[in-house]
N, C-alpha and C positions, 0 to 999 in steps of 0.2 A: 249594061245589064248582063251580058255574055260572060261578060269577067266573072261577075258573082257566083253565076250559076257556077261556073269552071271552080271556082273558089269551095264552092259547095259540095261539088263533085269529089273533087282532091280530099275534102274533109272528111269526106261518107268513107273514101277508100281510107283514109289514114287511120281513123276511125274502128272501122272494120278490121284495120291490123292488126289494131291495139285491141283488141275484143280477142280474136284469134291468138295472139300472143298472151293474153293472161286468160283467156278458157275461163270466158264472160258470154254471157247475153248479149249484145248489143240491142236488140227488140225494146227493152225500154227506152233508149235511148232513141233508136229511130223513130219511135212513135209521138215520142214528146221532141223533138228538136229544135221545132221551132218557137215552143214557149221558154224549155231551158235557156236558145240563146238569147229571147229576149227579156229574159231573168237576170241576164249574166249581165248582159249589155244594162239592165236600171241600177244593177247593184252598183257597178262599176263606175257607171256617171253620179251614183248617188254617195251613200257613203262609204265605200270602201273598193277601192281598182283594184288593188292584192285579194282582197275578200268574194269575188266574185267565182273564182274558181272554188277556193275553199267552201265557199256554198255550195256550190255545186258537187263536191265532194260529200258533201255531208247528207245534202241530197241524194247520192250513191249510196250512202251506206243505210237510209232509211229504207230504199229500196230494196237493198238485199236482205234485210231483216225482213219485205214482205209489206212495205208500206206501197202505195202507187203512187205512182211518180208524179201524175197530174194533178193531186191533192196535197201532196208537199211541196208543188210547187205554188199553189192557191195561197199556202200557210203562208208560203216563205214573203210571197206578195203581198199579203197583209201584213205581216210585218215591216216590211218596207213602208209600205205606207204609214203604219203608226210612226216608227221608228225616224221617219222622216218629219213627219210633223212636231 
């Protein structure tokens, strides 16, 4: 379990970089984190491993337009589920 966290850790700062390096918010991003990754993590075991980032991408860009983040990611979950069945 130590791992993880450390795993988490290193994420948050690499993370943080890359927010600093393109003069971003990160704030959405740390608020939603752990539903994102487990967004990333159904896309991925479900239908699409390449597709899971690009969601989450796209998920970026709703956000920047002013959507919140925790409502696209509700959308993007129901659609998994449809889209699965």
């Amino acid at each position: 379990m130590a791992d993880e966290a450390k795993k988490m850790e290193i994420m948050g700062e690499w993370l943080d970089a890359v927010a600093d390096e393109l003069d971003i918010d990160s704030a959405p991003f740390k608020d939603n984190r752990d539903e994102l990754l487990n967004l990333t993590a159904k896309i991925a075991h479900g239908p699409s491993r390449p597709g899971a980032p690009m969601t989450l991408f796209l998920i970026g860009l709703a956000a920047e337009n002013g959507a919140d983040v925790s409502a696209m990611v509700a959308k993007v979950r129901d659609l998994l589920e449809r889209y699965e069945d």
